[in-house]
N, C-alpha and C positions, 0 to 999 in steps of 0.2 A: 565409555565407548558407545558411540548412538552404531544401533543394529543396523537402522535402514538409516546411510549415508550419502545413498546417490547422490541427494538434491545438493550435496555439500560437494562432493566430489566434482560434480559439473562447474559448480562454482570457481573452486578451483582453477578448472579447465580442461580436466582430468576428461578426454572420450570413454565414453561411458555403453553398457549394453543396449541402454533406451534411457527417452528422456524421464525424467524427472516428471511430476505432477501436483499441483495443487491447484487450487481455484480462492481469487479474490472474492473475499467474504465469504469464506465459507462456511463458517462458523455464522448464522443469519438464519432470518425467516423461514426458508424453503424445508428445516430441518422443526420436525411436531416437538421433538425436545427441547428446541430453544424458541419455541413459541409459548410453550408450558412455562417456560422461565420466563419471559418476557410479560405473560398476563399475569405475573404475581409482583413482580419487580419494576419499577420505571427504567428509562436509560441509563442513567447517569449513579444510581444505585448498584446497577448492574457492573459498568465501568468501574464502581471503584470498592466492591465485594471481592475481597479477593478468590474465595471461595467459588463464587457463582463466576469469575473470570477464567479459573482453572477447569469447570464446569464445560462452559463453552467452548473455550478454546479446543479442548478434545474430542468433543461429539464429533465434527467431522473425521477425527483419525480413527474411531472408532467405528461409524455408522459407514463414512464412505470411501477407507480408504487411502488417503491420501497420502504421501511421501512428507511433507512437512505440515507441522501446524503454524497458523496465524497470531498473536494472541488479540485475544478479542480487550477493544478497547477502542478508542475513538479519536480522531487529529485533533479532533478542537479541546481535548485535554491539557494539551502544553498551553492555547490563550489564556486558557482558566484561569492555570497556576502564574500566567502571568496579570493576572490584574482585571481580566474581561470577562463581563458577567455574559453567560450562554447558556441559552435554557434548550432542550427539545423538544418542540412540540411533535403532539399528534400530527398524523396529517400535513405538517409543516415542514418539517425538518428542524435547523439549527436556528433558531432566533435569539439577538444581540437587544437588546434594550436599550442599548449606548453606545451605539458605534461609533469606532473612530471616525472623525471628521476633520479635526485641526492639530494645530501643534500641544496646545492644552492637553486632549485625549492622549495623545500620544506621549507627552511627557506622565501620566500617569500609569503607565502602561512602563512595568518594571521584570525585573529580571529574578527571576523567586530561587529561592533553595529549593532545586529541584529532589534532592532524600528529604526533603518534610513536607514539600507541594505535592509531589508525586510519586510518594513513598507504597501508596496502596496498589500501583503498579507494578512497582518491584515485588512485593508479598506476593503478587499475583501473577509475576513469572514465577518464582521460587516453588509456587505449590501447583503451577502447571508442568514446571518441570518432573517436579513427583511424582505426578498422575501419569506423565508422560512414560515415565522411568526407563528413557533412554531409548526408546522405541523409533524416534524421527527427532529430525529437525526443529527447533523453534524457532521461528522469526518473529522479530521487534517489528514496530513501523513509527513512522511518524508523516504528517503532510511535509510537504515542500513548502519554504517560508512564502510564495506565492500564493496557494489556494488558502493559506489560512488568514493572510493579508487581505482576501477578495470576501473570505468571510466576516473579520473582523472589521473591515471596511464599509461594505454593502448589507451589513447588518441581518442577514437572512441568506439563504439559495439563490441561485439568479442562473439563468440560462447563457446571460451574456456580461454582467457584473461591471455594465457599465457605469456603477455610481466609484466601484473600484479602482477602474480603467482610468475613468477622467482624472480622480484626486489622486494618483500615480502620476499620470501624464501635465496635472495642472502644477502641481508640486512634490519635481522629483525628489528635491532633497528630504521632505518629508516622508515621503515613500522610503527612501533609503535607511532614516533613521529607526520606524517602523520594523521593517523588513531584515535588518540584523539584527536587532532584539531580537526577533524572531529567532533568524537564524544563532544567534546566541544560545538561546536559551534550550535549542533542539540540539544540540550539538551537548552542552549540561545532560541534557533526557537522555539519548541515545550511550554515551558514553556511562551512564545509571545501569540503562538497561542491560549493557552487553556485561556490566559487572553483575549483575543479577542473574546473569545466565542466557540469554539469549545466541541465539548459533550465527542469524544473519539477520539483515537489517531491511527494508525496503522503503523507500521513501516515495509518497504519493504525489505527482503534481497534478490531482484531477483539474485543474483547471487551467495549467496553461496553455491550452489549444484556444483560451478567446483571444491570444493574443499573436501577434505578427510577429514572424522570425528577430527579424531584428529588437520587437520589445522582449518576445520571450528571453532574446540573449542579454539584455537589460536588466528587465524587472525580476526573470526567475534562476534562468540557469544561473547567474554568475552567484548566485546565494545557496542553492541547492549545490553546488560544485565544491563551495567551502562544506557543507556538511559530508558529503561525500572523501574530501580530502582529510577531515579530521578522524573519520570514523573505516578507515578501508584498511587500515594498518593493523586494527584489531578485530575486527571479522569483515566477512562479501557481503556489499550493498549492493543492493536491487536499484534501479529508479525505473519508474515508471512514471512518465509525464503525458498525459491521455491529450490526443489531436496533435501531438507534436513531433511527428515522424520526419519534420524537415529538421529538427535538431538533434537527430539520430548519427548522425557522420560526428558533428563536433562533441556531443555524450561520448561516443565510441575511444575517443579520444583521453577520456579521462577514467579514472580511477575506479570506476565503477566496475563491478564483476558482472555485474548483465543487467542489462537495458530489457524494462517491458513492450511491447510491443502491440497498442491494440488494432482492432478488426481494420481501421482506414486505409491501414500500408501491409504492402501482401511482402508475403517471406522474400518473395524476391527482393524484393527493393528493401527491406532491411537490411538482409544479407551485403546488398551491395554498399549499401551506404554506410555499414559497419567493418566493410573490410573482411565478410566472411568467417572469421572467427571468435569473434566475438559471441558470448552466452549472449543467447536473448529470451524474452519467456512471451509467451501470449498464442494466438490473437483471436481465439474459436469466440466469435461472435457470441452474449451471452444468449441469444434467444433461440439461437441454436436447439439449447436444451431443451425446449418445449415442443422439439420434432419428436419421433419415435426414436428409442435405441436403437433400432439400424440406423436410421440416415445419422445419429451423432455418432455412431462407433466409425460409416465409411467418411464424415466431415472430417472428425479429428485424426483419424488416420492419415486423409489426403494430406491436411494441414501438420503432421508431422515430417511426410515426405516432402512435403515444399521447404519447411525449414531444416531439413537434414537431422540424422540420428540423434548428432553430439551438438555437443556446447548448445544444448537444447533445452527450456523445463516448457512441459505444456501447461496451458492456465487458459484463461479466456480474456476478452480482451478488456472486458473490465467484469465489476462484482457479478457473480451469481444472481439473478433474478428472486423474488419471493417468490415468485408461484410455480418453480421447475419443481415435477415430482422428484421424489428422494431417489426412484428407479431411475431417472435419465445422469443426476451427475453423477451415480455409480458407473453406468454404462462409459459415459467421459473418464472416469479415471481408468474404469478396465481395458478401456479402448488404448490407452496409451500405455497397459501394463505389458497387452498381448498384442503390441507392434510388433511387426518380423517385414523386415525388406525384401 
């Protein structure tokens, strides 16, 4: 029995005494603990230590607080396992060496055994759950078959992933074949995970905001809707799809136990385009944090009372910043502990 269950209860639908709280990527930079880990370990070491995963995923329940942990690990894990070489650079970000281009790449690009590809994830809920020992929530993740298609495609980060965009739009059927692998293969992970122990799910679509409503309903949503449809019968999915607030009404629609919400679209206009009751989670801008605790205790407060008490978790509207002091996202989570209307 998890002690502190709010964040689960909201999920549900359950009205609650105040919302919920946690922060994307919280488990990250801004914390001296996991920077200590980080100057001794690379990425991807890190990712797949199960030890040092159960490590991190907890400092923020510990240091700041929070209602649910994250598990620290990374989307471009499931390309990996399926066939795609991914390195992190410093400074860089995610760099592909071989990116997809044609139908060739693509036909090598397979569907793996996800308990022997990505088995050091699973050990790595298992022994954060211990750590946890029933204290909060644990949430899985995975990207949205989109953002990981725009990296595995554009071979690197990109602001606007139009190397992505085009060979999507030039060769859909290509794209489609791609993009259910994908979505295959996460659908395999997620369904791992939640045997593994996981409480809830969230699925990231950082990138489908480069795209126009009607491609978004195209190239992303109708693939991130199958993971959602596969995975909601056995615990609440999150989606969060960042610049996507015009496919907030037709998400609302589907099976999804709450929709993210970041800083572009104000509670109002969620609200309305969800119909009101729908869980939603977000949107405190993250650089927020880098004001003083007053002005973040009276920002997140306002931003609670715009989106109302219940069917409510507060978060920011996307990852946590590296360089917020460790004082300001305390002050963000208290702020939302000691709401009173």
């Amino acid at each position: 029995m998890i002690k502190n269950d709010l964040f689960l209860r909201i999920l549900k639908g359950e009205a609650t005494e105040r919302p919920a709280v946690w922060m994307m990527r919280q488990a990250g930079r801004y914390l001296p603990e996991f920077r200590a880990l980080r100057d001794q370990y690379d990425f991807f070491t890190r990712c797949r230590t199960p030890e040092l995963v159960a490590e991190i995923t907890t400092q923020p329940v510990n240091i700041v607080g929070v209602d649910a942990a994250i598990l620290f690990s990374d989307i471009l894990v499931v390309p990996q396992a399926m066939g795609i070489e991914i390195e992190m650079k410093e400074q860089v970000g995610p760099f592909l060496p071989h990116p997809i281009r044609n139908q060739a790449d693509i036909d090598r690009v397979y569907l793996p055994d996800v308990t022997e590809a990505l088995g050091y994830v699973m050990e790595g809920i298992r022994l954060t759950k211990e750590r946890l020992a029933d204290r909060v929530p644990l949430i899985g993740f995975a990207g949205a078959p989109w953002t990981i298609f725009c990296y595995a495609v554009e071979g690197k980060g990109s602001k606007n992933f139009d190397i992505a965009k085009s060979f999507a739009f030039s060769h859909p059927e290509w794209a489609d074949t791609l993009l259910q692998k994908i979505t295959d293969t996460t659908i395999l992970y997620l369904k791992e995970k939640v045997k593994a122990g996981v409480d809830a799910l969230q699925l990231f679509d950082s990138w489908g905001g480069v795209l126009s409503p009607e491609d978004y309903e195209r190239y992303s949503w109708r693939y991130t809707k199958q993971i959602v449809e596969a995975l909601s019968a056995e615990v609440p999915v999150i989606v969060f799809a960042k610049g996507c607030w015009y496919a907030l009404e037709a998400m609302s629609q589907s099976k999804a136990a709450a929709l993210g919400v970041d800083w572009s679209c104000s509670p109002a206009v969620a609200r309305k385009l969800t119909g009101g009751k729908k869980v939603l989670q977000g949107n405190l801008d993250p650089a927020w944090l880098l004001s003083s605790p007053e002005v973040i205790r009276e920002k997140t407060q306002q931003m609670i009372r715009a989106f109302g008490r219940t069917h409510y978790i507060a978060n920011l509207g996307h990852g946590i910043l590296p360089n917020v002091p460790v004082a300001n996202a305390q002050a963000f989570v208290e702020a939302v502990k000691q709401f009173k209307e």
